[in-house]
VEXMARSE-61899 format. One record per atom (N, C-alpha, C): atom name; residue in one letter; residue number from 1; y, x, z. Coordinates in steps of 0.1 Angstrom, whole numbers, plus 5000, padded with zeros to 4 digits. Layout:
{'CA', 'A', NUM, {Y, X, Z}} ...
***
This chain:
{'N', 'X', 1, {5200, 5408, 1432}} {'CA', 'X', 1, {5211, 5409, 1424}} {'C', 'X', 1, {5212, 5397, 1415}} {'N', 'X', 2, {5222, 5394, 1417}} {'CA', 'X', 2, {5222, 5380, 1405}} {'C', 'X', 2, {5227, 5385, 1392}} {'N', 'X', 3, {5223, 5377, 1385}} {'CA', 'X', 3, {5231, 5379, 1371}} {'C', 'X', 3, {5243, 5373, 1365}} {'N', 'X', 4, {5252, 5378, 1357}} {'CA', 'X', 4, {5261, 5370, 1355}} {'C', 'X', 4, {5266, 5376, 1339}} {'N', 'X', 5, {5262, 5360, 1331}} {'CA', 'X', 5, {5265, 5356, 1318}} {'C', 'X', 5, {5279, 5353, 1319}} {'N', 'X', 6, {5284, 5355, 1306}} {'CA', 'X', 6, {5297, 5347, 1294}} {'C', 'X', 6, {5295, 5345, 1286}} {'N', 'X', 7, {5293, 5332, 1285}} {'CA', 'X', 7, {5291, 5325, 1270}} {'C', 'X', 7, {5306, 5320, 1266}} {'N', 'X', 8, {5306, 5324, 1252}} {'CA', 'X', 8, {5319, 5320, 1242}} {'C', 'X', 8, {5315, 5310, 1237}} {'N', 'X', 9, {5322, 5298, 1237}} {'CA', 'X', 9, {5321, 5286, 1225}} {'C', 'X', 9, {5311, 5277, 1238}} {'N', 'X', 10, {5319, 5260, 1238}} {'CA', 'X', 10, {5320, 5254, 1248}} {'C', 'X', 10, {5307, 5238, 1239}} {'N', 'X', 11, {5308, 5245, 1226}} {'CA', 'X', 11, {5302, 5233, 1219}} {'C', 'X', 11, {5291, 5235, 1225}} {'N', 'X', 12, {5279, 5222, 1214}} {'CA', 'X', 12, {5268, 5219, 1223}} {'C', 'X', 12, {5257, 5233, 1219}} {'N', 'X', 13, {5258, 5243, 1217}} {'CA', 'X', 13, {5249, 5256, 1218}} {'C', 'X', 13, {5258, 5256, 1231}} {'N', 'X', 14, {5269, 5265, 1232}} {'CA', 'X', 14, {5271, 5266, 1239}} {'C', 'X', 14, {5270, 5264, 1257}} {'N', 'X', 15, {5272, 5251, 1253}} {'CA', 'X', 15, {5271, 5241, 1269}} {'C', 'X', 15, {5251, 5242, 1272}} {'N', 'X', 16, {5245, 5241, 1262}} {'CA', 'X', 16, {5231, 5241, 1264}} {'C', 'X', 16, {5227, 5260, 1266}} {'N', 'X', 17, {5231, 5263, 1264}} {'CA', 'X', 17, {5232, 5276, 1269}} {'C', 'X', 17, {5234, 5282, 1280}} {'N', 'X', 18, {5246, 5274, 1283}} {'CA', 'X', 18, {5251, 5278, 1303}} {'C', 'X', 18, {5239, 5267, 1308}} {'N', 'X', 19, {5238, 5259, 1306}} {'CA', 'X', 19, {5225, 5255, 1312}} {'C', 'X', 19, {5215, 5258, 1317}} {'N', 'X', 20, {5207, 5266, 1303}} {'CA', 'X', 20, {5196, 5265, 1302}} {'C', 'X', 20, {5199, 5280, 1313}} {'N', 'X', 21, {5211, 5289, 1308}} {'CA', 'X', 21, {5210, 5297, 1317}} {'C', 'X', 21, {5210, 5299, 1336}} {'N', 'X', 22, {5217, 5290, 1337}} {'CA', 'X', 22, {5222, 5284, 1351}} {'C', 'X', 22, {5207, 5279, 1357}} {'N', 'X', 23, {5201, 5272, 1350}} {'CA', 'X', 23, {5189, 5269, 1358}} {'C', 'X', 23, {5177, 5279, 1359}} {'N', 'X', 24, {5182, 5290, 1353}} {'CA', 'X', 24, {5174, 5305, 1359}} {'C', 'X', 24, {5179, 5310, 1367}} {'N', 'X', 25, {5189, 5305, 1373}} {'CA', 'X', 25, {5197, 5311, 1382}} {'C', 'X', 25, {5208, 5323, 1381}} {'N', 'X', 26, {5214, 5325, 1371}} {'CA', 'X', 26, {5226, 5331, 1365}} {'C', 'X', 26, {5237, 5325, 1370}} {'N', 'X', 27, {5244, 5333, 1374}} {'CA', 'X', 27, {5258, 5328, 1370}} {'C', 'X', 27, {5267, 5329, 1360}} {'N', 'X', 28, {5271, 5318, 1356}} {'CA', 'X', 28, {5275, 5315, 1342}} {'C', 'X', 28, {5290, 5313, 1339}} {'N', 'X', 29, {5295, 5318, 1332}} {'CA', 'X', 29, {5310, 5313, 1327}} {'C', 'X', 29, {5307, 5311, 1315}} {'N', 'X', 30, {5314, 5297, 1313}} {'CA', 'X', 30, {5315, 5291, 1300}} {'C', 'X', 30, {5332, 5288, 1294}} {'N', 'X', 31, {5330, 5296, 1284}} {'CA', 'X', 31, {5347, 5298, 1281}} {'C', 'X', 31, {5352, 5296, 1265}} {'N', 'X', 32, {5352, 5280, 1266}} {'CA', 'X', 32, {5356, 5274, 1251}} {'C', 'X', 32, {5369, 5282, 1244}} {'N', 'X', 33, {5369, 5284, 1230}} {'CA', 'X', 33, {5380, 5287, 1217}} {'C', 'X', 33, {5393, 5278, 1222}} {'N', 'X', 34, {5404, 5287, 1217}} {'CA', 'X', 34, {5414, 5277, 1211}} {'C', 'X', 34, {5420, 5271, 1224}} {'N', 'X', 35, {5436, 5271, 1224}} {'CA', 'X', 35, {5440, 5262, 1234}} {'C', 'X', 35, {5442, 5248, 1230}} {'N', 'X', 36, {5439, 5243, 1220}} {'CA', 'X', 36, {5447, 5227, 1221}} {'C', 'X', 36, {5429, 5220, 1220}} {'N', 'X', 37, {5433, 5206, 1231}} {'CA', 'X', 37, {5419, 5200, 1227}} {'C', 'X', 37, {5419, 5190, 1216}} {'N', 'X', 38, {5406, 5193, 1211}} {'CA', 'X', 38, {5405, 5184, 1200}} {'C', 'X', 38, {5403, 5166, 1205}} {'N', 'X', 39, {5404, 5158, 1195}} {'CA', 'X', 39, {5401, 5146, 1203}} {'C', 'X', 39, {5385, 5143, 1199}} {'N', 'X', 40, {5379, 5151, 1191}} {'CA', 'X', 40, {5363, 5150, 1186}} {'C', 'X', 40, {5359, 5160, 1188}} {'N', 'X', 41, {5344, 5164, 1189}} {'CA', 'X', 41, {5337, 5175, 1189}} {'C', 'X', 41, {5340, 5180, 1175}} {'N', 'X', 42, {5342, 5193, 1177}} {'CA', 'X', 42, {5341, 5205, 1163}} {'C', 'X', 42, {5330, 5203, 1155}} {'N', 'X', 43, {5318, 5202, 1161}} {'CA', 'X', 43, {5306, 5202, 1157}} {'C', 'X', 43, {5300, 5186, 1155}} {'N', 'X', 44, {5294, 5182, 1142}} {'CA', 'X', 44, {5287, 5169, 1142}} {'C', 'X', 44, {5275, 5166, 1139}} {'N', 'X', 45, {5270, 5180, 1140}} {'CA', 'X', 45, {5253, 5175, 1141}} {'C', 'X', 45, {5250, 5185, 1150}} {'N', 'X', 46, {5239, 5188, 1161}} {'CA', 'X', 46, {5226, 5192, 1164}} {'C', 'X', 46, {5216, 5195, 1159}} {'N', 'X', 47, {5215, 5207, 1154}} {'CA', 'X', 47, {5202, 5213, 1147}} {'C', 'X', 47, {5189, 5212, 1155}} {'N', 'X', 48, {5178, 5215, 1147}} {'CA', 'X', 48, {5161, 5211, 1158}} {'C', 'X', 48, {5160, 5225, 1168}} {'N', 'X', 49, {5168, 5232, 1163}} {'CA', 'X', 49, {5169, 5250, 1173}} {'C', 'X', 49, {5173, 5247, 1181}} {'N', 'X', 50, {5185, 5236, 1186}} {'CA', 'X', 50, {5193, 5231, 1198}} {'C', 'X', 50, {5183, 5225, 1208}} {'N', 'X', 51, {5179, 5216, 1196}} {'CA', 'X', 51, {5172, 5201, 1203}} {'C', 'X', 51, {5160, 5207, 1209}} {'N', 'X', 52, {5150, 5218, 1204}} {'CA', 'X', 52, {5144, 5220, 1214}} {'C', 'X', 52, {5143, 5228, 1227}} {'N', 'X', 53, {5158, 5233, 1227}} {'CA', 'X', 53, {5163, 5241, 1241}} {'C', 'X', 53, {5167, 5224, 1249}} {'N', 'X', 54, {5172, 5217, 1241}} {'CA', 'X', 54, {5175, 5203, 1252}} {'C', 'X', 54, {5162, 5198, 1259}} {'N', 'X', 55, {5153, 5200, 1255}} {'CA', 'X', 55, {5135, 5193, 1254}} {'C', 'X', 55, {5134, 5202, 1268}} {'N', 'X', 56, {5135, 5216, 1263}} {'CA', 'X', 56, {5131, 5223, 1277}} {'C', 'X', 56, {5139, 5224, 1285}} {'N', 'X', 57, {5149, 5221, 1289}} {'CA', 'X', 57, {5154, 5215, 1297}} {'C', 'X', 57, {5156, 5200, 1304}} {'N', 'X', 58, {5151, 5195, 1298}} {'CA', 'X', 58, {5145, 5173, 1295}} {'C', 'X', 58, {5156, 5169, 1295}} {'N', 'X', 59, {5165, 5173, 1286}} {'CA', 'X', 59, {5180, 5164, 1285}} {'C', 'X', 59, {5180, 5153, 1269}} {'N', 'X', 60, {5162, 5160, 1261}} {'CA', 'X', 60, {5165, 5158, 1246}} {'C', 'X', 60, {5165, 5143, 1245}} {'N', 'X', 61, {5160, 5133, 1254}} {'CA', 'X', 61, {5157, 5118, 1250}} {'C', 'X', 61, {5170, 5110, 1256}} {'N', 'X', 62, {5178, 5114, 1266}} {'CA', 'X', 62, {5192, 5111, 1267}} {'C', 'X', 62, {5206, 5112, 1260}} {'N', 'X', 63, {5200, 5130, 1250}} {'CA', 'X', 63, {5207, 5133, 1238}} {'C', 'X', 63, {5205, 5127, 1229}} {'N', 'X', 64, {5195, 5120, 1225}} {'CA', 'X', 64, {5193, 5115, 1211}} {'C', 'X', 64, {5197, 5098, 1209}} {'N', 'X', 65, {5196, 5095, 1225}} {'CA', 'X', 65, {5199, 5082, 1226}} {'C', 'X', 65, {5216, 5078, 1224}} {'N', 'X', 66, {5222, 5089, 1226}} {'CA', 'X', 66, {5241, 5091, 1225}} {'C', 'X', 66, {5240, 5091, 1213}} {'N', 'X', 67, {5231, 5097, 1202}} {'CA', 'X', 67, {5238, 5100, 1187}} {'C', 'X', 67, {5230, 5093, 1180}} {'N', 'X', 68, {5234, 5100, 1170}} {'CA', 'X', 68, {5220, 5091, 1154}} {'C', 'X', 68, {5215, 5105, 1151}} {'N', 'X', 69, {5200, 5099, 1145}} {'CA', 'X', 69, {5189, 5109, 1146}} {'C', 'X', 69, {5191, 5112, 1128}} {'N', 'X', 70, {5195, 5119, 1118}} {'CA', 'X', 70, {5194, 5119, 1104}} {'C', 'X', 70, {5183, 5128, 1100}} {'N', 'X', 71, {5180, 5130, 1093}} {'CA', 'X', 71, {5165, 5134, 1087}} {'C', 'X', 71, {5173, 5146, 1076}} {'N', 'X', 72, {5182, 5135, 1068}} {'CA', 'X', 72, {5191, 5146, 1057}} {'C', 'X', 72, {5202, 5153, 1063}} {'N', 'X', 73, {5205, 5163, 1056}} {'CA', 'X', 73, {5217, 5169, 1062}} {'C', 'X', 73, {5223, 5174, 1047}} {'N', 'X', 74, {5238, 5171, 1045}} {'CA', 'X', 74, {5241, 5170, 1033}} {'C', 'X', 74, {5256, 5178, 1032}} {'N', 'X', 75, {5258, 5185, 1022}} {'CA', 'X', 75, {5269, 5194, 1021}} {'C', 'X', 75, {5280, 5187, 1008}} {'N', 'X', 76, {5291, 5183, 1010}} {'CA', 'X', 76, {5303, 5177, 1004}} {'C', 'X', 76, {5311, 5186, 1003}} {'N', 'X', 77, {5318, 5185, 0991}} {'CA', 'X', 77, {5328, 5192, 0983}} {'C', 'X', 77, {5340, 5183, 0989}} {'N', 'X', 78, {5351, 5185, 1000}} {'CA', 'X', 78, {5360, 5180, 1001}} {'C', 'X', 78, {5370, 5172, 0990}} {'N', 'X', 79, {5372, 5184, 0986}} {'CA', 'X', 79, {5383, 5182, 0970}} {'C', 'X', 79, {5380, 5168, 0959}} {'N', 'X', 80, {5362, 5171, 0959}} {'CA', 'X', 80, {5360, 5166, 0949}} {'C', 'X', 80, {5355, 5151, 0952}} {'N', 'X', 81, {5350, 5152, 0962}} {'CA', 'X', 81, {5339, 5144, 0973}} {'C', 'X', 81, {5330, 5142, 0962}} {'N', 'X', 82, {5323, 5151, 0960}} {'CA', 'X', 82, {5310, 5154, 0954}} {'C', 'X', 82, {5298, 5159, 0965}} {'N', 'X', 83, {5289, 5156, 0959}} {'CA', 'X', 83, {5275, 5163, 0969}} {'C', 'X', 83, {5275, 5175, 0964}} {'N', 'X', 84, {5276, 5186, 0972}} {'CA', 'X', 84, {5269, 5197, 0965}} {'C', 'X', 84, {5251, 5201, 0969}} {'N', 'X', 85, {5251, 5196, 0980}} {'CA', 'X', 85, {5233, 5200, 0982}} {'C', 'X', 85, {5231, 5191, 0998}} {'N', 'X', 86, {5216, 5184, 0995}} {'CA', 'X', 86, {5209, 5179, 1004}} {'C', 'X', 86, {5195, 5190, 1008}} {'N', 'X', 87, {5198, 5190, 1026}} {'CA', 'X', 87, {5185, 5194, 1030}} {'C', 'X', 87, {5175, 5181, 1039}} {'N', 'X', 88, {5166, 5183, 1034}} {'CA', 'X', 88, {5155, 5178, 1041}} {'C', 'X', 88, {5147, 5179, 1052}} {'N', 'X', 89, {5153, 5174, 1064}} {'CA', 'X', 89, {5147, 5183, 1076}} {'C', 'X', 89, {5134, 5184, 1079}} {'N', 'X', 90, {5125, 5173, 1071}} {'CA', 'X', 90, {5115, 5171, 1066}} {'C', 'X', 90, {5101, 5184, 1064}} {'N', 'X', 91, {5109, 5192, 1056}} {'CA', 'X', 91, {5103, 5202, 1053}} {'C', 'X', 91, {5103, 5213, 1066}} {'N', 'X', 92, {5106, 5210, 1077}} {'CA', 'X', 92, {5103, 5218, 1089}} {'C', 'X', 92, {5096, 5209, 1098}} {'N', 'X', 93, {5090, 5203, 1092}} {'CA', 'X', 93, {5079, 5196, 1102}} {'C', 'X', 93, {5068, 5199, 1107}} {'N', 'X', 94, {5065, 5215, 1100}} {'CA', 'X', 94, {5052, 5223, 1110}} {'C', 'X', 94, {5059, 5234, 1118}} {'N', 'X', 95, {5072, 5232, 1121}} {'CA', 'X', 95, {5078, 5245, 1124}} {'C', 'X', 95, {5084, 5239, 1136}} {'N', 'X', 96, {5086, 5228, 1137}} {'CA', 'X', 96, {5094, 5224, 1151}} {'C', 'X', 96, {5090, 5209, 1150}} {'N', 'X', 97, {5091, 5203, 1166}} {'CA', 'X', 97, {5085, 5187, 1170}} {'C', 'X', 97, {5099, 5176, 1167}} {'N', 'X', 98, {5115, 5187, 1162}} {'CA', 'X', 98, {5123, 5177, 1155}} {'C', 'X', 98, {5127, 5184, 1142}} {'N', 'X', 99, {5124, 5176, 1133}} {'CA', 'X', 99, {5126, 5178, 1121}} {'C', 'X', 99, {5142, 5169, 1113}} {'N', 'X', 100, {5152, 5170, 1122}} {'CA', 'X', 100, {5162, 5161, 1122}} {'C', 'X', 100, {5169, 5169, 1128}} {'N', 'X', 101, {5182, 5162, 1127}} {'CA', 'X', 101, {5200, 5167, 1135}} {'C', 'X', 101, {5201, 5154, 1143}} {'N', 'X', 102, {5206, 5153, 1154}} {'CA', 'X', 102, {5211, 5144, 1160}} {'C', 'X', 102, {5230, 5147, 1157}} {'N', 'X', 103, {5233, 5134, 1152}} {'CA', 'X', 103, {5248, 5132, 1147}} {'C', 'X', 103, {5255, 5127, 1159}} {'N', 'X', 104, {5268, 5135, 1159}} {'CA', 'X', 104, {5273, 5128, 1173}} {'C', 'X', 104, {5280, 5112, 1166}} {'N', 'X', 105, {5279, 5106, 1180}} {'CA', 'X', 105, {5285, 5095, 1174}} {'C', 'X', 105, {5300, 5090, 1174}} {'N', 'X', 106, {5307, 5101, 1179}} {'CA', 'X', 106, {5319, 5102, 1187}} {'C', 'X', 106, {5325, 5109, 1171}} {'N', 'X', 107, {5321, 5117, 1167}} {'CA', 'X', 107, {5330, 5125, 1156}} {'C', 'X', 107, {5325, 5115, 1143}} {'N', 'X', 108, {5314, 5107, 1138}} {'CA', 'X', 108, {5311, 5097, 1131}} {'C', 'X', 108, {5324, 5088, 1127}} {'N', 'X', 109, {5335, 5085, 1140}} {'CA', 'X', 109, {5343, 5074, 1137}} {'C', 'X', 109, {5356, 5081, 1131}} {'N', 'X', 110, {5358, 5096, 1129}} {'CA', 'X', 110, {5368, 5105, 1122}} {'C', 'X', 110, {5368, 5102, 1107}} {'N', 'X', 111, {5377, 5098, 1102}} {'CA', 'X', 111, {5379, 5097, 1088}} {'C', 'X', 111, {5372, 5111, 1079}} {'N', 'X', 112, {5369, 5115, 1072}} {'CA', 'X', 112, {5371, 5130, 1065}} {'C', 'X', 112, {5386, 5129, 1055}} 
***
C-alpha cells in the first residue's frame, strides 16, 4: 500500500518536506497558498530545524552555498525602523550542528 501525503505551503518547510517525504516513498502533493506568484520567496531565512532535515537529505551544503549564513536573527519595527530584539543563534550550539539561518539571497535584493 503506498502512502499518500498533502503538504500545504510550497515554501522551503514545505518543499523539504515533500522531499524528505518522497524519498520514503510516499506519494506526495505539494500544494502552495494564494493564487498570484510572488516575484520573492515569502520566507527569508532558514531556521537550524530546516537545515537539519536538508543535511539528512544532503541538500544542506548546496543550500547554504545559494544564501548567506547569519548567526543573528533580528526583529524590526516597520513603522519605526527600530530594532525591537536580536536572537543569537549562538546560544543553540549544543542543541543543533547549525546554529544560524541561511538568508535567501533572492529576497535580500527587496527593498523593505
Amino acid at each position: 500500500m503506498t502512502v499518500r501525503v498533502g503538504i500545504v505551503g510550497a515554501g522551503p518547510v514545505g518543499v523539504v518536506a515533500a522531499i524528505a517525504c518522497a524519498a520514503k516513498g510516499m506519494q506526495v502533493a505539494l500544494l502552495r497558498g494564494g493564487a498570484r506568484n510572488r516575484p520573492q520567496p515569502a520566507r527569508r531565512d532558514t531556521h537550524p530545524s530546516t537545515l537539519e532535515m536538508l543535511a539528512e537529505l544532503g541538500l544542506f551544503e548546496e543550500f547554504r552555498s545559494l544564501g548567506l549564513v547569519a548567526r543573528h536573527f533580528q526583529f524590526w519595527d516597520g513603522a519605526t525602523k527600530a530594532l525591537v530584539a536580536e536572537f543569537d543563534h549562538q546560544v543553540l550550539r549544543d542543541e543543533t550542528p547549525y546554529p544560524f539561518v541561511v538568508q535567501n539571497r533572492a529576497a535580500q535584493a527587496v527593498p523593505s
